[in-house]
Legacy VTK file of the C-alpha trace (Angstrom):
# vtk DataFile Version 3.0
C-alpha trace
ASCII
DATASET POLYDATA
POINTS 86 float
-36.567 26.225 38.574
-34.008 23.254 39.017
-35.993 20.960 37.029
-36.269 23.419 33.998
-32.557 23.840 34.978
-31.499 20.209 34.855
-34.122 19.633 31.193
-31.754 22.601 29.759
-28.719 20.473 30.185
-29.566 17.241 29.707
-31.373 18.603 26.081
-27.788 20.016 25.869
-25.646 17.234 26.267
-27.900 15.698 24.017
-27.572 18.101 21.289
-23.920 18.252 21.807
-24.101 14.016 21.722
-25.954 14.275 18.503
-23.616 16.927 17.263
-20.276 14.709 18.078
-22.392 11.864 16.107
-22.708 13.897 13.202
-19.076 15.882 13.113
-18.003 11.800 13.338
-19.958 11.074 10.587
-19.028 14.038 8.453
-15.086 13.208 9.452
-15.493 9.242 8.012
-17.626 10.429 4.769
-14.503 13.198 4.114
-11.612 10.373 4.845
-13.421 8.265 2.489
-13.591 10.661 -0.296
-9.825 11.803 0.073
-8.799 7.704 -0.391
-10.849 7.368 -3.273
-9.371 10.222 -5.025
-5.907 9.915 -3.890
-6.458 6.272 -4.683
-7.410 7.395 -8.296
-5.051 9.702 -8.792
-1.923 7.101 -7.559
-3.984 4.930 -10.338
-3.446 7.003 -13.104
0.600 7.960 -11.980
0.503 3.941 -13.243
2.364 3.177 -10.104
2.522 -0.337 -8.975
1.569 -1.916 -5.669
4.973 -2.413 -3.111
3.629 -6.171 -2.988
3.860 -6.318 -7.497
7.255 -4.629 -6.865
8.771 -6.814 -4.260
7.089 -10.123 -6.512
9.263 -8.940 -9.792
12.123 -7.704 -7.991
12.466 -11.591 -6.232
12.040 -12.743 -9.918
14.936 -10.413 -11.162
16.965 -11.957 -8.516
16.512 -15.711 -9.471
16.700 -14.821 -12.958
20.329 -12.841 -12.387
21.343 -15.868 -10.003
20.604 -18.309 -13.084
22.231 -16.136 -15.581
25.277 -16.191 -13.500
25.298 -19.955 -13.326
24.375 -20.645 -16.550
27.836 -18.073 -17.634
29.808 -20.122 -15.215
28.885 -23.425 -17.092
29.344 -21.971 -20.156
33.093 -20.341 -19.076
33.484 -24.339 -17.829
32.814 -25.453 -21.654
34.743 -22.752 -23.142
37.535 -23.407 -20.913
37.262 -27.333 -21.410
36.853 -27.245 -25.523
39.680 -24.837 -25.707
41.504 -27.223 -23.366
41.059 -30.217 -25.697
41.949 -27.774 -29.479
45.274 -27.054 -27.533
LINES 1 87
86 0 1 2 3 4 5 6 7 8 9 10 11 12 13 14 15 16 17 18 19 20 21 22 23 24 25 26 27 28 29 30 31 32 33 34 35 36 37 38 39 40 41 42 43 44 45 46 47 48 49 50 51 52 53 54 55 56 57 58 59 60 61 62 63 64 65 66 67 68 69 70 71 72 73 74 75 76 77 78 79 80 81 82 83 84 85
């Protein structure tokens, strides 16, 4: 009777193995599914990417930067032709 005992358990354990296997396989196939569509739906928001955003937000920076020094030459001018009508 123990060794019909100890064949119930170990066909069990590996029906509850098998079972885990599949519940894990189930669990990836679902996570997959929810990124693709949250994936398309963030896709058609037209949202951009934080790396895009932190790329044009650098170039907005150098391009404020520049403007700044370009109206600090042009003050300079100003300053210096107005200088010389005087």
């Amino acid at each position: 009777m123990s060794t019909g005992t100890n064949r119930m358990m170990d066909e069990f354990a590996r029906l509850m193995t098998d079972a885990a296997g599949a519940a894990q396989g189930v669990r990836r196939e679902v996570e997959t599914a929810f990124q693709a569509q949250a994936e398309r739906f963030l896709n058609s928001m037209d949202l951009v990417r934080r790396e895009e955003f932190d790329v044009v937000r650098e170039m907005a920076i150098k391009a404020r930067d520049e403007n700044d020094a370009l109206k600090a030459r042009l003050d300079a001018l100003e300053a210096k032709l107005s200088a010389s009508n005087s």
